[in-house]
Phi, psi and omega in degrees: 000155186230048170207180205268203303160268184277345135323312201272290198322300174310349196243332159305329206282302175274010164253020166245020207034075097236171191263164171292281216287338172276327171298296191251035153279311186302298158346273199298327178275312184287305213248172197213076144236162190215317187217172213005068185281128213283156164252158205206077176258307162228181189283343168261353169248104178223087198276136172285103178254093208277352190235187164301174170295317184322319196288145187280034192236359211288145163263116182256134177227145186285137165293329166271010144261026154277133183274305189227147140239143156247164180235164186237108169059241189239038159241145178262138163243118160238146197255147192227145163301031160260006224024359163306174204201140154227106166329184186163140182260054197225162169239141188336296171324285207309320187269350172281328170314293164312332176313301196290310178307314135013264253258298178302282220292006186287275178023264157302329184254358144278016185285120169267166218222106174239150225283000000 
């Protein structure tokens, strides 16, 4: 690709009719997250931002295509239904947390509303 990492995030975002910078003003007001705040675009795009966003090292890893986490020594192995694996320098906590936040904001935004 010849553009960053959150270019592409941003540009899924509106090819999903909303904007990234309008997602996480809404985020940071319902919810009391501030940084590496997970995105939530369909139920098969649910991305994880394991560094800040900004950094041109930062890595998204989609939620819904996990298969397995282990944790190895002082590494996480996630495993994807592609059977590819990527290693990671996080810790198990650090990555349920994103889950768990993930997990609030999906929620919210399927939640439906009868009359």
């Amino acid at each position: 690709m010849k553009c960053s990492n959150l270019s592409y995030v941003k540009s899924l975002c509106v090819e999903h009719l909303f904007t990234y910078d309008g997602y996480l003003k809404a985020v940071k007001m319902k919810f009391d997250i501030s940084h590496k705040i997970p995105l939530f675009i369909t139920e098969s795009i649910q991305l994880i931002p394991l560094s800040r966003t900004r950094d041109y090292e930062n890595i998204w890893i989609n939620y819904a295509t996990i298969y397995k986490i282990e944790e190895i020594d002082t590494l996480l192995k996630i495993t994807f239904y592609s059977h590819q694996y990527i290693y990671l320098k996080i810790s198990l906590k650090t990555l349920k947390q994103q889950i768990k936040y993930l997990d609030e904001i999906r929620n919210t935004k399927v939640k439906h509303f009868h009359c």
